[in-house]
KETOR-941078 format. One record per atom (N, C-alpha, C): x negated, y, z; residue in three letters; residue number from 1; atom name. Coordinates in nm, 2 decimals. Layout:
REM KETOR-941078
<site px="X" py="Y" pz="Z" r="ALA" k="NUM" a="CA"/>
...
//
This chain:
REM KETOR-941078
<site px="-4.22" py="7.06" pz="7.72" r="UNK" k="1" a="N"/>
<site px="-4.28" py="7.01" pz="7.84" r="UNK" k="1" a="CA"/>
<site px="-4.28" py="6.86" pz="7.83" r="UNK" k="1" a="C"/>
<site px="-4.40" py="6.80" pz="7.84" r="UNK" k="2" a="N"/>
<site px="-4.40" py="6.68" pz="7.88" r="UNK" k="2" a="CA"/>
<site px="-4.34" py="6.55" pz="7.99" r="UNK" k="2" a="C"/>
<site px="-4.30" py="6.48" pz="7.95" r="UNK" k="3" a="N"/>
<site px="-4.25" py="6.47" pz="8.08" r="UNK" k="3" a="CA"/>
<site px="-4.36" py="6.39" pz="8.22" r="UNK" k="3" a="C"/>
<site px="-4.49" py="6.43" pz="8.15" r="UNK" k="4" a="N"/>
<site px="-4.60" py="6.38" pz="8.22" r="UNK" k="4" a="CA"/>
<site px="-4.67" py="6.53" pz="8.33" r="UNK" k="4" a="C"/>
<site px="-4.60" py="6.63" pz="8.27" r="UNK" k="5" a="N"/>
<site px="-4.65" py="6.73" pz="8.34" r="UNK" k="5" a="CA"/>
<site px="-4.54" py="6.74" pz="8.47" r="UNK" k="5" a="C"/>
<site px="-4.60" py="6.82" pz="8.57" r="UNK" k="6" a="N"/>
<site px="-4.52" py="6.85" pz="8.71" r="UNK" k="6" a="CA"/>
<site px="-4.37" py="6.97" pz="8.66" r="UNK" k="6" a="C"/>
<site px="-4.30" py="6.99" pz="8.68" r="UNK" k="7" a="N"/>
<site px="-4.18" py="7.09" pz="8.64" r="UNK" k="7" a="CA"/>
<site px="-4.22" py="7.14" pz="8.80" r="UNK" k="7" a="C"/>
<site px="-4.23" py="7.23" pz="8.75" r="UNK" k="8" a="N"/>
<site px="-4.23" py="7.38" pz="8.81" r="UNK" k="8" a="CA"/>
<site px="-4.12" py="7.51" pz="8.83" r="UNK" k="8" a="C"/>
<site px="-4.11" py="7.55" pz="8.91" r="UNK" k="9" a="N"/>
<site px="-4.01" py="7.67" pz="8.96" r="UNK" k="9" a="CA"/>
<site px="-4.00" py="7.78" pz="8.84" r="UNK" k="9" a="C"/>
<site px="-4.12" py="7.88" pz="8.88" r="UNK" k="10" a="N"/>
<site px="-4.10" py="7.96" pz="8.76" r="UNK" k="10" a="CA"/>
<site px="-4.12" py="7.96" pz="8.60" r="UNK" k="10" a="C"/>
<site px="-4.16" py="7.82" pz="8.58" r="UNK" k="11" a="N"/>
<site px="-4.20" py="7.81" pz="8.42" r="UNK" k="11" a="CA"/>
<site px="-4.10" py="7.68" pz="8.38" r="UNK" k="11" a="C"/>
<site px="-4.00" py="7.63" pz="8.46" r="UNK" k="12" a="N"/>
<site px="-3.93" py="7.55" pz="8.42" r="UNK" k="12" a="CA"/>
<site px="-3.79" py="7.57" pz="8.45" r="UNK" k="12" a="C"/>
<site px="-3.80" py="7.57" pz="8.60" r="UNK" k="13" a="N"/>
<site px="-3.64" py="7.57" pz="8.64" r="UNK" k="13" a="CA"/>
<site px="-3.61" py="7.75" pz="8.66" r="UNK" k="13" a="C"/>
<site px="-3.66" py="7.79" pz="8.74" r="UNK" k="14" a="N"/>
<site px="-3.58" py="7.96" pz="8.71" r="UNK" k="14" a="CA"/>
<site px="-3.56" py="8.02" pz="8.56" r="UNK" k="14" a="C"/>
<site px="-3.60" py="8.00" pz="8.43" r="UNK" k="15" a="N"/>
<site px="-3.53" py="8.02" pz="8.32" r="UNK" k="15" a="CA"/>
<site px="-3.42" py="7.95" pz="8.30" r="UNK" k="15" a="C"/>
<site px="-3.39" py="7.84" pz="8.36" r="UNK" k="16" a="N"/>
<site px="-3.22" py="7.79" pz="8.32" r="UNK" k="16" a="CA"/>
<site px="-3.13" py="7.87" pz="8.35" r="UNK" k="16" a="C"/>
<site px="-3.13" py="7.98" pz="8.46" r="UNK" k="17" a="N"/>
<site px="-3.07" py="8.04" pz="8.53" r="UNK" k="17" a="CA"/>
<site px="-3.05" py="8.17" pz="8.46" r="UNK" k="17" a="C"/>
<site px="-2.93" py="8.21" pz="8.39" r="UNK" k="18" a="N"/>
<site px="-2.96" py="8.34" pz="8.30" r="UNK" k="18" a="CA"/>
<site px="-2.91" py="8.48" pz="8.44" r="UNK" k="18" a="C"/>
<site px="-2.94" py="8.60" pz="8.35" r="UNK" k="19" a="N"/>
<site px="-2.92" py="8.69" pz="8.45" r="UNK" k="19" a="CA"/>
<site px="-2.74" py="8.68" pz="8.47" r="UNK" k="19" a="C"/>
<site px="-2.72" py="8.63" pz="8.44" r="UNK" k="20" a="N"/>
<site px="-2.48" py="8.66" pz="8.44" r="UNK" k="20" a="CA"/>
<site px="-2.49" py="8.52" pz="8.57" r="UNK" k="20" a="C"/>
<site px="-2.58" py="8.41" pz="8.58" r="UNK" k="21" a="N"/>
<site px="-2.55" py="8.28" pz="8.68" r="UNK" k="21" a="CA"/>
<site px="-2.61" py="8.37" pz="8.80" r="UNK" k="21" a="C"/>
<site px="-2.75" py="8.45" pz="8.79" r="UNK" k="22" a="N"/>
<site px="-2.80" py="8.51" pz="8.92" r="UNK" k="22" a="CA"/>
<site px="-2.67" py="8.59" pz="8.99" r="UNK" k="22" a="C"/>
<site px="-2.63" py="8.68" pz="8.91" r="UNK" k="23" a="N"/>
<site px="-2.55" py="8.81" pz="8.92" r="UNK" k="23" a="CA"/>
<site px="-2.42" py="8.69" pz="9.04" r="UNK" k="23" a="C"/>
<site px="-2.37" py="8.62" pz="8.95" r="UNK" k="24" a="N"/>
<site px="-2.26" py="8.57" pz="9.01" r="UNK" k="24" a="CA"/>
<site px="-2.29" py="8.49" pz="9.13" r="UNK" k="24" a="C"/>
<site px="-2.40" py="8.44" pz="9.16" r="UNK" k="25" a="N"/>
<site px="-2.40" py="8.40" pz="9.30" r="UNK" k="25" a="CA"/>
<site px="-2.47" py="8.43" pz="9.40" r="UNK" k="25" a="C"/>
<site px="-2.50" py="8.58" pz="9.36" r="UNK" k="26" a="N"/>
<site px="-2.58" py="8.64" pz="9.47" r="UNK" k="26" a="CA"/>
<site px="-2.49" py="8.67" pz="9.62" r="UNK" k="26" a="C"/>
<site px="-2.35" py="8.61" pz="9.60" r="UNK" k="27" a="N"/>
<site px="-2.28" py="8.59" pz="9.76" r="UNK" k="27" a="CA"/>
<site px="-2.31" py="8.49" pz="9.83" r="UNK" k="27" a="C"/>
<site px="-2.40" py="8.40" pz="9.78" r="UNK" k="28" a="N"/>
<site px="-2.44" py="8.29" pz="9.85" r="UNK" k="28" a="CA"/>
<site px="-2.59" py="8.30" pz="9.89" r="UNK" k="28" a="C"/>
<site px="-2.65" py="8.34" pz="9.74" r="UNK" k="29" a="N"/>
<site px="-2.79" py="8.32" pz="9.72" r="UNK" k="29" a="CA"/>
<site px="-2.83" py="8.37" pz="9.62" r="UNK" k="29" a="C"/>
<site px="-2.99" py="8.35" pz="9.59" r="UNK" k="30" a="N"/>
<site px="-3.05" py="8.39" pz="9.47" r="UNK" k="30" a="CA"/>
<site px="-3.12" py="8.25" pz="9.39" r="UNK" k="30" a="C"/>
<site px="-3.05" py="8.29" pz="9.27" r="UNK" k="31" a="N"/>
<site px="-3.08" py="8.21" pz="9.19" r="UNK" k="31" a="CA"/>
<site px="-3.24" py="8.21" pz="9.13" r="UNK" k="31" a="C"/>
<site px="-3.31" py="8.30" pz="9.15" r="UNK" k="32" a="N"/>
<site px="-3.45" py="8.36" pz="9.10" r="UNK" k="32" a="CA"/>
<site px="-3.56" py="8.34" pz="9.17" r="UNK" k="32" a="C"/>
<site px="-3.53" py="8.32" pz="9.34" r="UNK" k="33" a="N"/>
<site px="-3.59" py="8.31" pz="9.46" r="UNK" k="33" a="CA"/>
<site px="-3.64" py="8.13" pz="9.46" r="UNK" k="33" a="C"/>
<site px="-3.76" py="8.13" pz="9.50" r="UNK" k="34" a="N"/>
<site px="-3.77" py="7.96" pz="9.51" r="UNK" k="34" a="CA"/>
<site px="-3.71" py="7.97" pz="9.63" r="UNK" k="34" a="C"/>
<site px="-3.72" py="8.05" pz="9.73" r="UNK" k="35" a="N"/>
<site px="-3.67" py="7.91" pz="9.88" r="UNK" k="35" a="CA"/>
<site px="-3.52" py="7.98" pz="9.89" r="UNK" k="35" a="C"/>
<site px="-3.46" py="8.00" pz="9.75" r="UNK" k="36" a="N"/>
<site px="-3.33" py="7.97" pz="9.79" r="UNK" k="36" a="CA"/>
<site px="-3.27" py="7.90" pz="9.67" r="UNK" k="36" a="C"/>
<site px="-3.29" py="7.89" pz="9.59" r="UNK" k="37" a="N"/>
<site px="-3.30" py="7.74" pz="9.53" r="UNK" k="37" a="CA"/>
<site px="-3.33" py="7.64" pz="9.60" r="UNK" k="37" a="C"/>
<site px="-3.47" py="7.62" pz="9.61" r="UNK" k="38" a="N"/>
<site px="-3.52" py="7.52" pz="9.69" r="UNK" k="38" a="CA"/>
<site px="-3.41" py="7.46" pz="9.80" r="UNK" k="38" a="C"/>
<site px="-3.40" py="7.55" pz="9.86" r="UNK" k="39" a="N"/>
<site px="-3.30" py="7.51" pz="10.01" r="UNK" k="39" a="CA"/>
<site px="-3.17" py="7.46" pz="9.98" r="UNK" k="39" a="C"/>
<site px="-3.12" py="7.46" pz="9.83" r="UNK" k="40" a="N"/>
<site px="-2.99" py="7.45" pz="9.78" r="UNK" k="40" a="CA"/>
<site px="-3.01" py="7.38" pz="9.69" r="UNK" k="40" a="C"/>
<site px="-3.12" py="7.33" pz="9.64" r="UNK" k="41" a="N"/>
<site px="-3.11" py="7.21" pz="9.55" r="UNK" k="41" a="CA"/>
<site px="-3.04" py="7.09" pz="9.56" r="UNK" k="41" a="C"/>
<site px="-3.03" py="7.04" pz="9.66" r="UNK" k="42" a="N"/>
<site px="-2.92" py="6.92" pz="9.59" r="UNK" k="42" a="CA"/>
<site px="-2.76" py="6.95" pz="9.54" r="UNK" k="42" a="C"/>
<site px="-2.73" py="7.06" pz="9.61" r="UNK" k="43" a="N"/>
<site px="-2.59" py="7.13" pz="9.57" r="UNK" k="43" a="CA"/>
<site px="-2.57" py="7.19" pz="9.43" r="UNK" k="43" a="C"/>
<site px="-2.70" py="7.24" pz="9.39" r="UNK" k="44" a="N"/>
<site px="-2.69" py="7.32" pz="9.29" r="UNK" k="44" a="CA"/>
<site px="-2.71" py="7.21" pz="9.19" r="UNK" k="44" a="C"/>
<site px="-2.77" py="7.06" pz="9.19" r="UNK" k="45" a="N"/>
<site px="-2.78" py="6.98" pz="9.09" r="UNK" k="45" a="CA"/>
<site px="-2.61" py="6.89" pz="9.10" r="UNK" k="45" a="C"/>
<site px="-2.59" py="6.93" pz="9.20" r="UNK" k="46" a="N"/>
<site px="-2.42" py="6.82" pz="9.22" r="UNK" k="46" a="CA"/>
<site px="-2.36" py="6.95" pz="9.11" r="UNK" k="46" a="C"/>
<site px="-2.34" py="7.04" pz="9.14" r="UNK" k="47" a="N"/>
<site px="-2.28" py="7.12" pz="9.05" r="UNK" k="47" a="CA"/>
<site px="-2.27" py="7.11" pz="8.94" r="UNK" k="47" a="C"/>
<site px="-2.39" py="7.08" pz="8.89" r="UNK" k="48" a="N"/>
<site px="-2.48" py="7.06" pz="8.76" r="UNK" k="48" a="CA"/>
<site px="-2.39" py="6.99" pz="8.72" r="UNK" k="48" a="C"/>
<site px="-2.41" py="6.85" pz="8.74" r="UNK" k="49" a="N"/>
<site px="-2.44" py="6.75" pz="8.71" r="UNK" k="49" a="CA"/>
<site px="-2.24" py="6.76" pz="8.70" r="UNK" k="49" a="C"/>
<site px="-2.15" py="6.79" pz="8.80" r="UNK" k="50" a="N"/>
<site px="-1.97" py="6.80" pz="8.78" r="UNK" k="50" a="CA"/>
<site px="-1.96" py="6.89" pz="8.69" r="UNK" k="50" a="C"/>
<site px="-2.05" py="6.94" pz="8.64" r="UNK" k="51" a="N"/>
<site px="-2.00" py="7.08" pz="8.51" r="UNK" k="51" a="CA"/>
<site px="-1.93" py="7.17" pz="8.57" r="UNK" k="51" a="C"/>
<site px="-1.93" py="7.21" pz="8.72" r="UNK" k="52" a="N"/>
<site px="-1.87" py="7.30" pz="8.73" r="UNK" k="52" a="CA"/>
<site px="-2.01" py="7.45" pz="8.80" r="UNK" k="52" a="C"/>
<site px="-2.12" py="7.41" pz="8.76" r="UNK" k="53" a="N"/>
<site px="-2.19" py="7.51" pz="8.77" r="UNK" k="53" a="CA"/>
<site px="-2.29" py="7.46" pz="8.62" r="UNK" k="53" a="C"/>
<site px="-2.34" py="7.60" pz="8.57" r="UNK" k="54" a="N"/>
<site px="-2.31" py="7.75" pz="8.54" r="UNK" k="54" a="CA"/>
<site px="-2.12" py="7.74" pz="8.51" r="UNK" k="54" a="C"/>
<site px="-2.03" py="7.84" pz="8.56" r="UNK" k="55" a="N"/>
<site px="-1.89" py="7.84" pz="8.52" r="UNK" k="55" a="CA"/>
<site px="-1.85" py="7.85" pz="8.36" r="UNK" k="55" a="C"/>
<site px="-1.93" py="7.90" pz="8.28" r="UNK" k="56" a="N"/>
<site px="-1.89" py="7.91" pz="8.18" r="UNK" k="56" a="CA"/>
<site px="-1.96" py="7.81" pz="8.05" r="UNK" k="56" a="C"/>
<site px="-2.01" py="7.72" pz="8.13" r="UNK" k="57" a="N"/>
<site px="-2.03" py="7.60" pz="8.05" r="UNK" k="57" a="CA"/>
<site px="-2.11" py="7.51" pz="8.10" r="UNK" k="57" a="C"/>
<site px="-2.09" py="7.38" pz="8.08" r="UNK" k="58" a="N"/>
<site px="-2.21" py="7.30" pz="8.13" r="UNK" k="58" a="CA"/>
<site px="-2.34" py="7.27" pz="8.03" r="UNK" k="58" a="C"/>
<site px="-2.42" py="7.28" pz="8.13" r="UNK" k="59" a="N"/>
<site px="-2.54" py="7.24" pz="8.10" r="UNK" k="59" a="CA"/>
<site px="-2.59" py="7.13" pz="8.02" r="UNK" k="59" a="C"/>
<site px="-2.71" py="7.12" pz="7.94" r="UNK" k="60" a="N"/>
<site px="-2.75" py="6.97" pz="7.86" r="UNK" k="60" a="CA"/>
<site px="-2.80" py="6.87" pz="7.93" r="UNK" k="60" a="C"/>
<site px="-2.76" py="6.75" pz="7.91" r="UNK" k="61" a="N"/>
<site px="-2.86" py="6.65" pz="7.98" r="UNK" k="61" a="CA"/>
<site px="-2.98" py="6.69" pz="8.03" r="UNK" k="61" a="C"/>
<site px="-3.11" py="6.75" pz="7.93" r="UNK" k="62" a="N"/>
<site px="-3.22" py="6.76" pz="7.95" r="UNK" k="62" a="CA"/>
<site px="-3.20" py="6.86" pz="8.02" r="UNK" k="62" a="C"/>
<site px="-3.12" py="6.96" pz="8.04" r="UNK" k="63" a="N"/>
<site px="-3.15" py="7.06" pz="8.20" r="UNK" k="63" a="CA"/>
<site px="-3.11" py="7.02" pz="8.26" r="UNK" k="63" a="C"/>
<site px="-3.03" py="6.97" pz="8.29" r="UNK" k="64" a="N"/>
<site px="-3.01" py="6.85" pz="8.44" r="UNK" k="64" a="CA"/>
<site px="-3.10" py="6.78" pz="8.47" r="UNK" k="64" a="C"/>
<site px="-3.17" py="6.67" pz="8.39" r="UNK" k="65" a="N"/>
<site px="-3.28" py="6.56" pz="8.41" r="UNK" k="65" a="CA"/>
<site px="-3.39" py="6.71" pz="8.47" r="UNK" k="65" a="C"/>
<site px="-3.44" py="6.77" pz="8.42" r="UNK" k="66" a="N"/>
<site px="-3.52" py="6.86" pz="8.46" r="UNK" k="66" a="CA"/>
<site px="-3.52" py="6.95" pz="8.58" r="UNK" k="66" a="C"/>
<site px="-3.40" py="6.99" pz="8.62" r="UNK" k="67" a="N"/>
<site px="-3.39" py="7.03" pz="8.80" r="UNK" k="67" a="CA"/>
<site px="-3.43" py="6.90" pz="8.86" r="UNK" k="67" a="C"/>
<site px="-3.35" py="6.82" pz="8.80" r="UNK" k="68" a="N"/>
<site px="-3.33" py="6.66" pz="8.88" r="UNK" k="68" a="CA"/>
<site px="-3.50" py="6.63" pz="8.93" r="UNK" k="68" a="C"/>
<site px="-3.60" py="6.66" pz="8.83" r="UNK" k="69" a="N"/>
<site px="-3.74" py="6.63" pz="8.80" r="UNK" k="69" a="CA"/>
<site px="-3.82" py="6.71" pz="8.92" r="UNK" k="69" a="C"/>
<site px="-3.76" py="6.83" pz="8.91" r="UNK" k="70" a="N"/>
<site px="-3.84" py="6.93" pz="9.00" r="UNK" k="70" a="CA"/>
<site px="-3.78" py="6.90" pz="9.17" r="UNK" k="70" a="C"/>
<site px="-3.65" py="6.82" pz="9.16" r="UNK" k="71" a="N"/>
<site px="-3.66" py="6.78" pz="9.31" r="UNK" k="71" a="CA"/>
<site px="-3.68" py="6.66" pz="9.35" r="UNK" k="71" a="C"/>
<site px="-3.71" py="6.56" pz="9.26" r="UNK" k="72" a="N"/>
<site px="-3.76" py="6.48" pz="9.29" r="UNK" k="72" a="CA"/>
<site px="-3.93" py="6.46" pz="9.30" r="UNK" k="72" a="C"/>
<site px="-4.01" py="6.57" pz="9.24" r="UNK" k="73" a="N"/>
<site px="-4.14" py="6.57" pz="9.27" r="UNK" k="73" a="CA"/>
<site px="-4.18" py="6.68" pz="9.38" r="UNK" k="73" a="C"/>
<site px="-4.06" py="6.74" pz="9.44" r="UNK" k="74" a="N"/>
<site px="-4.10" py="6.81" pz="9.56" r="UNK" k="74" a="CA"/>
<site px="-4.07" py="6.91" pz="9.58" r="UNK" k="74" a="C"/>
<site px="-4.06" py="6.99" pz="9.47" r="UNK" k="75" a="N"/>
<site px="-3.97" py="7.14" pz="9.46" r="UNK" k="75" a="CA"/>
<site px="-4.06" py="7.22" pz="9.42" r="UNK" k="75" a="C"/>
<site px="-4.16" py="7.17" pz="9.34" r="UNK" k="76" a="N"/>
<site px="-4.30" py="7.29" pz="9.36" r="UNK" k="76" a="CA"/>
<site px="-4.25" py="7.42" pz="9.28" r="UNK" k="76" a="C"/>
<site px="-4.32" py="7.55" pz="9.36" r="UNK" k="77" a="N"/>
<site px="-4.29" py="7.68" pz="9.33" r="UNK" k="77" a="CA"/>
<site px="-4.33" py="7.68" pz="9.18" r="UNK" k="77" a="C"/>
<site px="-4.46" py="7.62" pz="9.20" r="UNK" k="78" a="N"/>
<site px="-4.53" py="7.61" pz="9.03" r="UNK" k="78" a="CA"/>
<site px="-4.61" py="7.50" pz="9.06" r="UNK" k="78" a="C"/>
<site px="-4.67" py="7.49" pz="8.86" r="UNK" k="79" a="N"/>
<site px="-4.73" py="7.38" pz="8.89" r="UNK" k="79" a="CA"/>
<site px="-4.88" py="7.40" pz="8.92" r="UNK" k="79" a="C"/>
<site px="-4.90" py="7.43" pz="8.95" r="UNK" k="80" a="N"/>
<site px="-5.07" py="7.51" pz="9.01" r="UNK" k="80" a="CA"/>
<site px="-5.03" py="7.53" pz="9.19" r="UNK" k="80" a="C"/>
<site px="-4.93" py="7.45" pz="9.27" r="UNK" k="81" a="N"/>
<site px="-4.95" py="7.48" pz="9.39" r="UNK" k="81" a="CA"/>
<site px="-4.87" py="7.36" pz="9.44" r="UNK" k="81" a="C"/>
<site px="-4.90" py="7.29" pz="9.42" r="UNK" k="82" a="N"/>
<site px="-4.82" py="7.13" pz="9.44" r="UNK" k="82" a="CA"/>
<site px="-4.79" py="7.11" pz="9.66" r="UNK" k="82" a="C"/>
<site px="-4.85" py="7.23" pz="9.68" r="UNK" k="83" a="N"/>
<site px="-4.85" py="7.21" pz="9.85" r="UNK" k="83" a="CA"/>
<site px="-4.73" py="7.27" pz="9.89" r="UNK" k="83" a="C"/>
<site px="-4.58" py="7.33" pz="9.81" r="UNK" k="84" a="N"/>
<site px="-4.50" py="7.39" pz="9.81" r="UNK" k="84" a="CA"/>
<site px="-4.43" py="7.32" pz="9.84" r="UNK" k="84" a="C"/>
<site px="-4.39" py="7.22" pz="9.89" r="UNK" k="85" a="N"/>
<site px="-4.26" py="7.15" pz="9.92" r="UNK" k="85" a="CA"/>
<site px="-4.14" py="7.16" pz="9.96" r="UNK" k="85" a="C"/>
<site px="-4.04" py="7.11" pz="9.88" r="UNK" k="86" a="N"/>
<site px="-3.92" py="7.15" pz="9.92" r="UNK" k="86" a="CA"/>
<site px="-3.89" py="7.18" pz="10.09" r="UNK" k="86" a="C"/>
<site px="-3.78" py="7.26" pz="10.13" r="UNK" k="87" a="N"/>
<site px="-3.77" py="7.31" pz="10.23" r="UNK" k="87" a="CA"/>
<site px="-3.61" py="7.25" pz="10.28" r="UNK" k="87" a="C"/>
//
């Protein structure tokens, strides 16, 4: 991905999320769901970002910068619906 293109929900940020990170936090939320992501985005990038989310390892710079990307340009579901905004 460019970093001139919009990052998007299902084609960018919901593949970070393997099926073992959904499974484990389905007590809170869904990890697969935009408006519960969305609604939990800045928590789930603080996590990120402390290495203490996914538990079994942290994440690379470039997936961090890249949630980081998708909530700073608004949270879109995808990039073909830019009217989605974070919630």
């Amino acid at each position: 991905m460019g970093s001139s293109e919009p990052v998007s929900f299902e084609t960018d940020v919901k593949p970070l999320f393997r099926e073992r990170d959904q499974r484990s936090m389905t007590f809170m939320f869904d990890l697969w769901a935009f408006d519960d992501v969305s609604e939990h985005a800045d928590d789930i990038l603080e996590r990120v970002r402390d290495g203490s989310m996914p538990c079994d390892g942290e994440w690379t710079p470039a997936e961090g910068d890249l949630i980081e990307r998708w909530i700073s340009e608004g949270a879109n579901q995808d990039a073909d619906s830019p009217e989605q905004p974070l919630v």
